[in-house]
BAGU-558019 format. One record per residue (C-alpha): residue in three letters; residue number from 1; x, y, z. Coordinates in nm, 3 decimals, decimal comma. Layout:
BAGU-558019
+-----+-----+---------+---------+---------+
:   r :   k :       X :       Y :       Z :
+-----+-----+---------+---------+---------+
: ALA : NUM :       X :       Y :       Z :
...
+-----+-----+---------+---------+---------+
END
This chain:
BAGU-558019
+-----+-----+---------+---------+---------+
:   r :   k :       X :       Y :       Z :
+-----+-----+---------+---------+---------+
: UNK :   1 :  -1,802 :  -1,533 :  -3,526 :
: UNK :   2 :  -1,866 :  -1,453 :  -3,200 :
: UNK :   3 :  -1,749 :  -1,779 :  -3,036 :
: UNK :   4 :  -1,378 :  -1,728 :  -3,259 :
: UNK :   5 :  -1,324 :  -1,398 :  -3,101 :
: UNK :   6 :  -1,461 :  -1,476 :  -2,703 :
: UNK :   7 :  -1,088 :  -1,497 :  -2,569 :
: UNK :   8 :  -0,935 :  -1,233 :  -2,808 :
: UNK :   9 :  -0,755 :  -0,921 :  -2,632 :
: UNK :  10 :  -0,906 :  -0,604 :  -2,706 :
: UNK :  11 :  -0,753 :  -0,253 :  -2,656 :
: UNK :  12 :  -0,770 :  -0,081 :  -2,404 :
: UNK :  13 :  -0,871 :  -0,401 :  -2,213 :
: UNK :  14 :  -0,834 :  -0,340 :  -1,826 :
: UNK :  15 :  -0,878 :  -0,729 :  -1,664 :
: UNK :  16 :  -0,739 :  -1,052 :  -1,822 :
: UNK :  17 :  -0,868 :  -1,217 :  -2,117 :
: UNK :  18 :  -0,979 :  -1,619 :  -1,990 :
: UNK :  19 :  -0,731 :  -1,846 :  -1,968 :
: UNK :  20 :  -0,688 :  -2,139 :  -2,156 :
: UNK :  21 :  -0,460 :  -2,280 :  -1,963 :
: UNK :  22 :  -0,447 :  -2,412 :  -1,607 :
: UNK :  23 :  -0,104 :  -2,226 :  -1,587 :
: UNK :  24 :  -0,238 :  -1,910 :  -1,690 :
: UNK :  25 :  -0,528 :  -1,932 :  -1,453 :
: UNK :  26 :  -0,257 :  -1,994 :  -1,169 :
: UNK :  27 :  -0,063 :  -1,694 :  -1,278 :
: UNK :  28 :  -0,393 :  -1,522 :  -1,250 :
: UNK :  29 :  -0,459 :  -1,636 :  -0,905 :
: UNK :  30 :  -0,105 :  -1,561 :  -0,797 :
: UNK :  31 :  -0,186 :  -1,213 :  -0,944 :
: UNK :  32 :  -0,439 :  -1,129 :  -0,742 :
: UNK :  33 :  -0,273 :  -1,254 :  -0,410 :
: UNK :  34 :  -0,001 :  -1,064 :  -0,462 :
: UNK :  35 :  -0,196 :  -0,734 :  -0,526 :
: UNK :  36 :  -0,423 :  -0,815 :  -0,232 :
: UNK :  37 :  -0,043 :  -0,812 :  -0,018 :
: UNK :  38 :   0,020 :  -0,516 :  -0,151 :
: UNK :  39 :  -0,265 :  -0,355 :  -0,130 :
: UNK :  40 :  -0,277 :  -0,375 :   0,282 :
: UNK :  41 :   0,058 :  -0,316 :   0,289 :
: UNK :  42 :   0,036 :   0,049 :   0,084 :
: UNK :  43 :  -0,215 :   0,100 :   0,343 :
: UNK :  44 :  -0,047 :   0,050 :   0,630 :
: UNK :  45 :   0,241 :   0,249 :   0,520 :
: UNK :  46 :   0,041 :   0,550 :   0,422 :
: UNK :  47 :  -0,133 :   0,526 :   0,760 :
: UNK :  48 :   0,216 :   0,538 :   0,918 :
: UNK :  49 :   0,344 :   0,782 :   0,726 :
: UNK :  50 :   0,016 :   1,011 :   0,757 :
: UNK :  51 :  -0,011 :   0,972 :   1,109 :
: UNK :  52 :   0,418 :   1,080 :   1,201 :
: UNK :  53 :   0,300 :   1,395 :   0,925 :
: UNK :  54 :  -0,003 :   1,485 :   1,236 :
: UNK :  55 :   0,190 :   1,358 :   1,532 :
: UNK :  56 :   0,484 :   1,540 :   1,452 :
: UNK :  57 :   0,447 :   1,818 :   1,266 :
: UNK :  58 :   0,587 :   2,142 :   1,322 :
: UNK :  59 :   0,468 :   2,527 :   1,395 :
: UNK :  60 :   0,589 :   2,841 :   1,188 :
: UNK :  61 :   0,857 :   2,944 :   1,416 :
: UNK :  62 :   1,029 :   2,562 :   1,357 :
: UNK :  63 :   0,901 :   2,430 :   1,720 :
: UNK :  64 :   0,778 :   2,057 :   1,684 :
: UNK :  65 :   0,424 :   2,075 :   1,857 :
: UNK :  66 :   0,279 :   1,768 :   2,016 :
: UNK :  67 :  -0,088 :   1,680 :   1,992 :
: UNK :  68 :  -0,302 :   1,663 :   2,291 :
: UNK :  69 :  -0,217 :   1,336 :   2,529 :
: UNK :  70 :   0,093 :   1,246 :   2,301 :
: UNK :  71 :   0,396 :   1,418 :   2,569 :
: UNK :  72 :   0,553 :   1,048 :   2,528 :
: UNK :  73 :   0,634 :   1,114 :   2,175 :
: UNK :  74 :   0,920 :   1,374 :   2,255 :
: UNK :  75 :   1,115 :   1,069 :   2,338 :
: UNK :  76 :   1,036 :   0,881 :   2,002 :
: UNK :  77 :   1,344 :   1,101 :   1,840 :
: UNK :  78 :   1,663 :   0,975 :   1,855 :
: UNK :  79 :   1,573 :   0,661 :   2,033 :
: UNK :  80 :   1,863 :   0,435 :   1,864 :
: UNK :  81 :   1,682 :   0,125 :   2,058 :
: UNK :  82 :   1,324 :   0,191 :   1,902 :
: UNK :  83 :   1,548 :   0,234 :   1,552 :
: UNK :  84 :   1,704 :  -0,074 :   1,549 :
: UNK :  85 :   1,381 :  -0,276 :   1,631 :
+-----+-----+---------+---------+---------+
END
């Protein structure tokens, strides 16, 4: 009985059952190159986005402060040739 139900889908099942196919174990590979892509590129947006949230925050009174060593990043604002690229 054990052998009939080896490939069966369970609930709650998290991976992929085995395939029995050589097309479903490409679609399986293609899955997890894709996630892999995606994966480093979540991560390098939320490293973007977390480091303009430091870089460019601003105080209570509304001012945008600057951290330490970063007076070149005024100029990052409104720079339509940096926007384009």
């Amino acid at each position: 009985m054990a052998l009939v139900c080896a490939d069966v889908a369970v609930p709650h099942q998290i991976n992929f059952q085995n395939p029995a196919t050589l097309v479903m174990d490409g679609i399986i590979d293609l899955h997890h190159d894709v996630m892999t892509f995606l994966v480093f590129i979540v991560l390098g947006v939320v490293y973007v986005l977390g480091s303009a949230i430091v870089h460019y925050r601003a105080n209570e009174a509304g001012h945008r402060e600057f951290a330490p060593g970063m007076a070149a990043a005024r100029h990052v604002n409104h720079h339509t040739a940096l926007e384009v690229i």
